[in-house]
GUTOR-841203 format. One record per residue: x, y, z of N, C-alpha, C, O in turn. Coordinates in steps of 0.1 Angstrom, whole numbers, plus 5000, padded with zeros to 4 digits. Example, Ala and Ser with C-alpha at 12.3 -4.5 7.8 and 13.67 -1.06 7.14 Angstrom:
// GUTOR-841203
513249435078512349555078513249675078514249675085
512849785071513749895071512950005079513450115080
// end
This chain:
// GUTOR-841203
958467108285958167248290956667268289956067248279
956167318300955067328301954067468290953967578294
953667428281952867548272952367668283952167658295
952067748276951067858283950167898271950367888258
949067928278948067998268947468108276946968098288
947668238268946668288272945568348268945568398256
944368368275942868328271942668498275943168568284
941468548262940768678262940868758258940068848260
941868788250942468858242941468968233940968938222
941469098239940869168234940569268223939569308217
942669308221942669408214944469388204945069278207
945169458195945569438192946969458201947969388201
946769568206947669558220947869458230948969448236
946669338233946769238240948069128233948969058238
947569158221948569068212949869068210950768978209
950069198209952069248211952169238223953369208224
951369228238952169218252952269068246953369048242
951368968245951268848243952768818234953768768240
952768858221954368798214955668858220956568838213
955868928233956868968242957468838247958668818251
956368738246956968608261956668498254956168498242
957068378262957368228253955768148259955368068267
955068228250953668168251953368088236953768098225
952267998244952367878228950767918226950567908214
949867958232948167978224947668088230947868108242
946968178218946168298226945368288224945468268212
943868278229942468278229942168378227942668478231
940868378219939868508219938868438220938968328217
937468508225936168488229935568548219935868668216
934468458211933768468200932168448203931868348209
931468508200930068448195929368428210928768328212
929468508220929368458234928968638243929568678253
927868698237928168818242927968888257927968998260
927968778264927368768277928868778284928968798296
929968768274931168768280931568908279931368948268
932068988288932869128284933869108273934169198266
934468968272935768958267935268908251936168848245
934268928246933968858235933768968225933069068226
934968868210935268958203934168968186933368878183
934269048181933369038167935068958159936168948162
934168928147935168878139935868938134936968888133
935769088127936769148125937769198131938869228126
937469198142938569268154939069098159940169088166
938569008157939068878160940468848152941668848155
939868838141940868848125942168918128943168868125
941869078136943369168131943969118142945169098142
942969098155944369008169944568878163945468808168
944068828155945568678149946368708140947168628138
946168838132946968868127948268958130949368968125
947569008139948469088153949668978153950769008149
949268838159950168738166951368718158951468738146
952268668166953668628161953568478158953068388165
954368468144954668318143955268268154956168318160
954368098156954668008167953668028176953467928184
952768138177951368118186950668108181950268178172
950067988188948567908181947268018187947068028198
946568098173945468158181944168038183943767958173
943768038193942367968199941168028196941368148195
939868008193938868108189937967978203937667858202
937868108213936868038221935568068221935068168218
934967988225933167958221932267888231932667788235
931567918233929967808241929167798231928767898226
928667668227927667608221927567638206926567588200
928467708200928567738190927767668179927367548181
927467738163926967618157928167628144929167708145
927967558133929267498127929367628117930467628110
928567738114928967818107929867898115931067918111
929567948126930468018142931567948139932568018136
931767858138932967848139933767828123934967878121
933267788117933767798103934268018097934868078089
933568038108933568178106935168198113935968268108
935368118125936568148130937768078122938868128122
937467978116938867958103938868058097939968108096
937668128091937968208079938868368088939668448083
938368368102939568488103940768478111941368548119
941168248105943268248109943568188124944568178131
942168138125942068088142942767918137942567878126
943167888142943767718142942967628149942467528144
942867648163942267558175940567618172940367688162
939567578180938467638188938467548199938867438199
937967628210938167588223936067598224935367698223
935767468224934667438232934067398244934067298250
933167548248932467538263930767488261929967548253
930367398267928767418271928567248267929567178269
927467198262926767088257926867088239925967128231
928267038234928566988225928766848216929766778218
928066818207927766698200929066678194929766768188
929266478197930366448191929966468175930866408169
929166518167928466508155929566638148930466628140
929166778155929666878156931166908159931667008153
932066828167933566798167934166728155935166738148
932866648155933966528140933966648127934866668120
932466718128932466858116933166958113933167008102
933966998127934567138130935567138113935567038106
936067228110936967278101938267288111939367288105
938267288122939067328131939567228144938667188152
940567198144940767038157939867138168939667258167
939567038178939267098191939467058204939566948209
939367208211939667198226938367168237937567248242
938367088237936867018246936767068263937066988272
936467148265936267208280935367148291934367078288
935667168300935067138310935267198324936367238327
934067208333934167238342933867108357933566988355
933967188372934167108381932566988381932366878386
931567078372929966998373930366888361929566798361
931366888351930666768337932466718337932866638328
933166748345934566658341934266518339935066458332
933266438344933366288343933166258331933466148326
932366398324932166328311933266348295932966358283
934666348303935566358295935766278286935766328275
935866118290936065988283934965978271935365928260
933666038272932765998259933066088247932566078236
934266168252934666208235936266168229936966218221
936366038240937465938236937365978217937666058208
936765898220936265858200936565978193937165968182
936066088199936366178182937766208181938566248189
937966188168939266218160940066368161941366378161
938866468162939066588163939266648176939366768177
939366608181939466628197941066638203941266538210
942166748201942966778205943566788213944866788212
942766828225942766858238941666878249940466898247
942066878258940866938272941367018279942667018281
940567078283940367198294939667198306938567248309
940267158310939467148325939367258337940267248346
938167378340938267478341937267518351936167468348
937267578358936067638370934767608366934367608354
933967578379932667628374932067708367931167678359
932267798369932167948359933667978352934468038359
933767948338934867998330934568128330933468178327
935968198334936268338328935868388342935468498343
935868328350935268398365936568408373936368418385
937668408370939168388381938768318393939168348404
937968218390938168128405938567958400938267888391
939667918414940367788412938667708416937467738418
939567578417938467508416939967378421941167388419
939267268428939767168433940267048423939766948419
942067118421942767018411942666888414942966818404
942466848422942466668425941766638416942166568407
940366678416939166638402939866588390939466488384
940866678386941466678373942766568375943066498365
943566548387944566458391944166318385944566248376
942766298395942366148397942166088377942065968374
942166198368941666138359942666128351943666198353
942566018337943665948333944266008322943666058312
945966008325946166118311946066038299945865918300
946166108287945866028272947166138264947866218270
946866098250947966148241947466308244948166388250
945966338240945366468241945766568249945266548260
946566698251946466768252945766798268944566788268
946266818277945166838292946066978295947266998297
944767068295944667228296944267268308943067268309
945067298317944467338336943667488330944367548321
942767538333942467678334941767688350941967608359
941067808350940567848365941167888371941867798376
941268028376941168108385943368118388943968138398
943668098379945268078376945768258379944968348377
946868278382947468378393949068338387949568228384
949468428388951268428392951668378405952768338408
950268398414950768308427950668208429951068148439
949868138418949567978421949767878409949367758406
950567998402951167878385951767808389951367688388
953167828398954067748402953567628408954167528405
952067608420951367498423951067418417950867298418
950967498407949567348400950567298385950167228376
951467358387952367298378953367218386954367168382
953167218392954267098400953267008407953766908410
951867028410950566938415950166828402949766708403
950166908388949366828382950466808368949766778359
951166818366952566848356951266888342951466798334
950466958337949667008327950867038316951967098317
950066978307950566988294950967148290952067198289
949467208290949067348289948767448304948267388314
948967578305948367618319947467728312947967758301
946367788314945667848308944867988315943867988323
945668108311945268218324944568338315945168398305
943268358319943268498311942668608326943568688330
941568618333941468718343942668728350942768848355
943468678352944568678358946268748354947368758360
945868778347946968848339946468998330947169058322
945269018334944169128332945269238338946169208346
944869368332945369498335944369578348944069628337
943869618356943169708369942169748363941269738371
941669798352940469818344939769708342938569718340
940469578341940169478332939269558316938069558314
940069588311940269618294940869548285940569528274
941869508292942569428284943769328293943469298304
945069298288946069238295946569328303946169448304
947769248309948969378315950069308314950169208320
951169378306952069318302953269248317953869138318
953069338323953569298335953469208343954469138348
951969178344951269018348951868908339952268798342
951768948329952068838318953168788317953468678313
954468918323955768848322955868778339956768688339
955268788351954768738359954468578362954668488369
953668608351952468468355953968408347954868398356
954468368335955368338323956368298335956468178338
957068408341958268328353957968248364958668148368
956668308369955968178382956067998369956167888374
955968018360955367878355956867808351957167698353
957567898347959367858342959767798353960267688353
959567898369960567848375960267718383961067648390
958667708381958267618386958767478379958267368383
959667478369960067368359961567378363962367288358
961867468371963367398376963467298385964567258388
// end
């Protein structure tokens, strides 16, 4: 069965629409303030604590350095999900396994972090993360699966889960603008039970 995660998680309200549905990771945005969706640590802390057992919270990041994220163990995060120019030096360090991201400009450079240990998964994700735009799954097709974890994100919809889950069979599918409330403030529980059935039925 195909995981879901969902990414951006703002408040502690995001978190109860979030444990409504059969979701396996919720992301929050950390240390990144260029993002609307990025959280301080204390309000990080009370949405994982918010979460229901069985969902993996994610603590997402760009370029982070190893106290940033040591900061995100200390408030209950499991994963970090890394965006930007990351040293395999810095993955093998994490306190935390990780999610190695990528966008449509550096996918080729997936294979050079074969080697680290710590490396749980990939994400392979728009040119601009966090921008709701797809980006051409073939990129991600042509490339070879491994035991790791392969995480679709970008520009993901309740209208186009069902696609790319039957185009690319993804371990993980990974939606957060997309499941956004009309304000974009936070989620909408409605989207979320949405996007959750586009991806189910796409597995019948």
């Amino acid at each position: 069965m195909t995981g879901i995660k969902i990414c951006g998680l703002m408040s502690r309200q995001d978190a109860e629409y979030v444990n409504e549905f059969d979701i396996s990771f919720a992301g929050v945005v950390m240390f990144y303030p260029k993002s609307r969706r990025s959280t301080e640590p204390q309000r990080a802390s009370e949405i994982v604590r918010a979460l229901r057992g069985g969902i993996c919270p994610v603590a997402v990041m760009v370029e982070p350095d190893l106290e940033q994220i040591a900061e995100a163990a200390r408030c209950g995060f499991e994963y970090v999900q890394l965006h930007g120019s990351i040293s395999s030096e810095l993955i093998e360090a994490s306190p935390l396994p990780v999610f190695k991201a990528f966008n449509v400009h550096d996918m080729d450079e997936y294979e050079r972090y074969a080697v680290c240990r710590n490396v749980a998964g990939y994400v392979f994700d728009a040119a601009e993360p966090g921008s709701g735009k797809t980006f051409d799954w073939s990129a991600v097709k042509a490339l070879p699966r491994c035991e790791r974890l392969m995480i679709l994100a970008g520009g993901l919809t309740a209208e186009n889960a069902a696609s790319a889950v039957r185009y690319l069979k993804p371990d993980v599918v990974d939606v957060s603008s997309g499941v956004e409330n009309d304000e974009k403030t936070g989620k909408s529980k409605e989207r979320i039970r949405a996007f959750v059935n586009a991806v189910r039925k796409a597995e019948l």
